[in-house]
N, C-alpha and C positions, 0 to 999 in steps of 0.2 A: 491465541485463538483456540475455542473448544476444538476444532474441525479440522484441526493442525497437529503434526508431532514433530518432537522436538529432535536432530539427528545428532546434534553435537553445536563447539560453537568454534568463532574464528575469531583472534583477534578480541576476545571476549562478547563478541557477538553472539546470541544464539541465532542457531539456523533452522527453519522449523521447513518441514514440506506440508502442505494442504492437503488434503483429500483429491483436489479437482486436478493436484498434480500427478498423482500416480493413476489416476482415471484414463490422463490424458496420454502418455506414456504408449499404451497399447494400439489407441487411436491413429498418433504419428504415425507411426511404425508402420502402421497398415496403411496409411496414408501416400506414405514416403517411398517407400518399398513400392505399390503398387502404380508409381508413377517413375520406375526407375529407367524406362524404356526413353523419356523424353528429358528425363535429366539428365542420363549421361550425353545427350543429343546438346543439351545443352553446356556441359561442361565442357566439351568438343569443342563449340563454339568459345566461346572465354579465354580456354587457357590453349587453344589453336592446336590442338590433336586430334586424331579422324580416325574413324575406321577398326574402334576398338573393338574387342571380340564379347559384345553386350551377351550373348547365349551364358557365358559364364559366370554372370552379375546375376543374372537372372533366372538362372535354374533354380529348383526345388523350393527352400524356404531365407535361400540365399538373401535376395530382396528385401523380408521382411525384418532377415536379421541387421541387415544394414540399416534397413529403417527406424530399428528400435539402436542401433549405434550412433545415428546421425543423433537423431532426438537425446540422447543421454549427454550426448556431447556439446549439443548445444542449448542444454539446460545448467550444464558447467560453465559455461560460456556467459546464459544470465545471471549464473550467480555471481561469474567474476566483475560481471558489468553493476551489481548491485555493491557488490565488494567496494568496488571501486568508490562510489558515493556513499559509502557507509565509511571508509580509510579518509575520507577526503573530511567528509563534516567533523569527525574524531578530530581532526587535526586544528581545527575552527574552533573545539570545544564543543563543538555538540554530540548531546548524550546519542546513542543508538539503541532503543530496546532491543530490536529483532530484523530478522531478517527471514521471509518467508516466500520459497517458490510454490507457484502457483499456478493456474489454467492456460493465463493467459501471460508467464512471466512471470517477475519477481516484485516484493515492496520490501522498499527497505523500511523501518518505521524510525525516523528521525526526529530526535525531538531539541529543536533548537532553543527551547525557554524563549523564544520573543527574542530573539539577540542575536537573529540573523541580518547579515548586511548584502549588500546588493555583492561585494566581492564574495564574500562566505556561498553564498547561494549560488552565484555564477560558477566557480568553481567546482564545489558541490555535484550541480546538476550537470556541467559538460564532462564529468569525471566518467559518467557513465559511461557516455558515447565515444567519449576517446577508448575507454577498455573495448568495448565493440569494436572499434573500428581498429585499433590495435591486432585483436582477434583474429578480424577476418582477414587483414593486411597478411600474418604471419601464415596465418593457414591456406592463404592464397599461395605465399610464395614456397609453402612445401610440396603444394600442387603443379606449381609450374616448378619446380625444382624438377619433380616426378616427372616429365614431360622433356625437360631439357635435357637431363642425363640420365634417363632409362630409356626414351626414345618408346614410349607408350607406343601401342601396336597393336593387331591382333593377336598378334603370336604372344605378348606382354604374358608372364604368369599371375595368376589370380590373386597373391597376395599385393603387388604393385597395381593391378587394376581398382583393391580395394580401401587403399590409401589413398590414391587419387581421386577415388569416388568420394570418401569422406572428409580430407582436409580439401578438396575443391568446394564440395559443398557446403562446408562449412565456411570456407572463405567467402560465397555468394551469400548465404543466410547472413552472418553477420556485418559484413559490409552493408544490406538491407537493413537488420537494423541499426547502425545508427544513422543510415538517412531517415527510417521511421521516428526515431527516437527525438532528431532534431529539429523533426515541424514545428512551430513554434506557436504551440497552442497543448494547452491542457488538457490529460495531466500527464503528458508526455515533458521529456524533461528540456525539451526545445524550448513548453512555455515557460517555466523555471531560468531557463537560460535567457529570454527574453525580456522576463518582468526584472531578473537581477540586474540586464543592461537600464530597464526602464528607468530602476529605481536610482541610479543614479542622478537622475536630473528630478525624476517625482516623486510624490509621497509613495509608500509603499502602495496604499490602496487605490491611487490613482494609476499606480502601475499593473498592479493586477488586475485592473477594471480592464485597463488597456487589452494585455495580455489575453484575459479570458474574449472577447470581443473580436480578437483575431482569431482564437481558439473557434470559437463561432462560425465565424464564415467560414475556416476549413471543413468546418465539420458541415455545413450547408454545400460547399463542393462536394462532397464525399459521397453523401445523400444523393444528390441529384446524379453523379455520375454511377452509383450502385443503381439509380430507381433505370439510365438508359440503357446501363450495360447489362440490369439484373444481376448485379451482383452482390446477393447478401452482404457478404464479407465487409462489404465498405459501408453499405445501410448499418450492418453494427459496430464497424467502426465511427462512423458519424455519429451513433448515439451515445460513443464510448465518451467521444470528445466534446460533444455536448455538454452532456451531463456532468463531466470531468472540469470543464470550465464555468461552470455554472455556480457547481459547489465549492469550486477553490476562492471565486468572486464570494461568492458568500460565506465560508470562513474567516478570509481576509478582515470583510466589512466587521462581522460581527467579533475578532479579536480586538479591533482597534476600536471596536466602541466601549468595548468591555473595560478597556485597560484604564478607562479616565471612570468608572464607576465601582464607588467601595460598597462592600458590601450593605456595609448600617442602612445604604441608602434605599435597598430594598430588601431588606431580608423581614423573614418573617416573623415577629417578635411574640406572636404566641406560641408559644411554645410547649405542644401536646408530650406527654411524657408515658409511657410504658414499663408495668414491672415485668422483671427478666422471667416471673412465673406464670404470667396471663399468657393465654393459649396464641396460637396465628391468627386463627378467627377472632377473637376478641381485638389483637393487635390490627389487621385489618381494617375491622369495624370502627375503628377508632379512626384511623389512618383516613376514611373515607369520608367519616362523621366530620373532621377537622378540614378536610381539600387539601391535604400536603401527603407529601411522597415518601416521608420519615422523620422519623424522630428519636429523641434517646432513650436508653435504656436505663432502669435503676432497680440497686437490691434493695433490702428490706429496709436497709440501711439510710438509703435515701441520695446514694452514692450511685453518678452514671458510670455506667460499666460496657459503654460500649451505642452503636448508633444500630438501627433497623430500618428499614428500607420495603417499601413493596416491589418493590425488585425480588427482595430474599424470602418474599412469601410467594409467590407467582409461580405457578408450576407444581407447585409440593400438594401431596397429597394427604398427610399427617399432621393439618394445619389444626383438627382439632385437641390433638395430643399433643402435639410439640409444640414449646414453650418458647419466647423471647429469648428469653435467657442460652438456650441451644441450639440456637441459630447467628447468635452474633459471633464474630471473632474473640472481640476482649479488647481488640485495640481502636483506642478513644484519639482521634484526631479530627482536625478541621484548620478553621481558618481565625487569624486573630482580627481585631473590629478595624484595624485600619490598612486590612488587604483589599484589592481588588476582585473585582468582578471576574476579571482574567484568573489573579492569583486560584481563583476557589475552582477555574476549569478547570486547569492543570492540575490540582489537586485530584480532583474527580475524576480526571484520565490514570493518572498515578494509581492510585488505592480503584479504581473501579467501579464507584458507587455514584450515587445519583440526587444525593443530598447532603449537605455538611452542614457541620454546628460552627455558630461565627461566639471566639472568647473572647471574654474580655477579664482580663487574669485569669482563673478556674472559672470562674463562671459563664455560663451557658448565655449569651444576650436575643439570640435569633438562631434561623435555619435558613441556610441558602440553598436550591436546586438548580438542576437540570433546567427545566423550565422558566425557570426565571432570567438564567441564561440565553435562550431562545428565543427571549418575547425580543430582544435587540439584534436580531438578525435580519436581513432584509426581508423576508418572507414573511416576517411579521410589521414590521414597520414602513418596507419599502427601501429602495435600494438608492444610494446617497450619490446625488447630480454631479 
């Protein structure tokens, strides 16, 4: 992700933080901290201690600093919960690009090649929610530990008051999520956990269908209970989970229809070609003139030396100085004539790009895109009974 950096990695994982992460960070904190008078009222309750001396939680910028402890701590806690299904699919064989926290949480980016199984997946996705709930189980009982044998009080010193404040509430946050985690609707990994048990007895996409469908109606509770109680929160959680099951349904569909279509069958067999010393603009103009998204590049020679893309002319401003030739990488890949439709997405998720050349030995036969991709998603064809 542009919008991302990268901090280090685990496990060979990269770990990337977002923007909307460190955004968010200052937010909690103020959040957290300024509602500290009714969560330790709460903590009281749960873990059965009374009558703590809150004036000392809550003096000066005390509050906030706990707010910004709470949130760091349990943004460790989503990373161990993503860990967890990043350690898990590893073990399945599936590849892991990244791992990036973010606004709302973490995404692990998992890439199973097509060759996941209803156990691999099942596993996978409850991996999470066990780390969560592992979590907050532990951090619960160093809370009530705090309570048993310090005998919490008003008289308690401020450093036991501020353990108990943060492995309490952290024991309450994550125990939270992984009941949020396990609804069993997308793209929470409940629905994950679901479709994996589905798939079992159904086709993969019959089980996703399934899956997202229940995905649906939660998210139809959610809504309606946000629009009585007025509670944003759940109005955009409902659209989270909408939307979240919507497009996993339509992934799904449009993988498994891909996977029975080879390329030859569509790809485009005129094939527009560019020298690496004609301008962006002229490359463009071509690119427009033809209706395709890119094509290859070639020197003097008559040798291609690399693909171009309106993608990599988009945004640049020295399209009329800057040549083909200076803008490609140099490296010549694609797909051979008797891959799939699938084969050539992955591909294009891999390298990044949004068109590929289909060989047949060294030779060039066709261009497959993006696009061509898309026309057999449901949204273009309609969604499969």
């Amino acid at each position: 992700m542009e919008d991302s950096i990268k901090i280090g990695s685990l496990a060979g994982v990269p770990v990337r933080l977002h923007i909307t992460f460190l955004l968010i960070i200052p937010v909690f904190s103020y959040v957290i901290g300024s509602d500290i008078t009714y969560t330790v009222g709460l903590l009281e309750a749960v873990y059965g201690t009374e009558n703590l001396d809150i004036s000392l939680l809550a003096a000066g910028m005390t509050p906030y600093l706990l707010g910004g402890a709470v949130t760091l701590c349990l943004f460790a806690a989503v990373f161990l919960h993503e860990m967890a299904h990043c350690l898990t699919a590893m073990r399945y064989g599936h590849r892991v690009n990244e791992v990036t926290l973010m606004l709302l949480g973490g995404i692990s980016e998992i890439d199973d090649r097509g060759r996941s199984t209803p156990k691999s997946e099942f596993w996978t996705a409850i991996s999470g929610p066990l780390a969560s709930l592992f979590i907050g189980i532990l951090s619960g009982a160093v809370a009530y530990a705090l309570v048993r044998f310090t005998a919490l009080s008003a008289e308690s010193p401020l450093p036991d008051l501020i353990l108990f404040y943060i492995f309490g509430y952290l024991g309450i946050l994550n125990i939270f999520l992984f009941l949020f985690n396990m609804i069993p609707a997308f793209p929470m990994d409940g629905g994950r956990i679901l479709r994996g048990l589905l798939s079992l007895k159904y086709s993969r996409t019959r089980a996703t269908k399934t899956a997202s469908d229940i995905g649906k109606v939660f998210a139809v509770i959610f809504a309606v209970a946000g629009i009585i109680w007025l509670n944003f929160l759940l109005i955009l959680i409902a659209l989270f989970v909408f939307l979240g099951a919507t497009q996993e349904n339509s992934m799904t569909v449009l993988s498994e229809r891909i996977k029975a279509v080879k390329v030859t069958d569509v790809m485009n067999t005129d094939v527009a070609y560019v020298h690496d010393t004609d301008s962006l603009d002229d490359v463009a103009s071509r690119l427009v003139s033809q209706k395709v998204t890119g094509c290859p590049v070639i020197n003097d020679l008559g040798h291609v030396i690399g693909m171009i893309s309106i993608h990599d002319i988009a945004g640049r401003t020295d399209t009329s100085v800057m040549t083909a030739g200076g803008v490609i990488s140099g490296d010549i890949f694609g797909v051979t004539a008797n891959a799939t439709l699938y084969d050539a997405m992955l591909m294009m998720s891999d390298k990044e790009v949004s068109v590929l050349p289909v060989f047949e030995g060294t030779e060039i036969i066709g261009l497959v895109s993006s696009e061509m991709i898309l026309r057999y998603s449901p949204e273009f064809t309609g969604t499969l009974g």
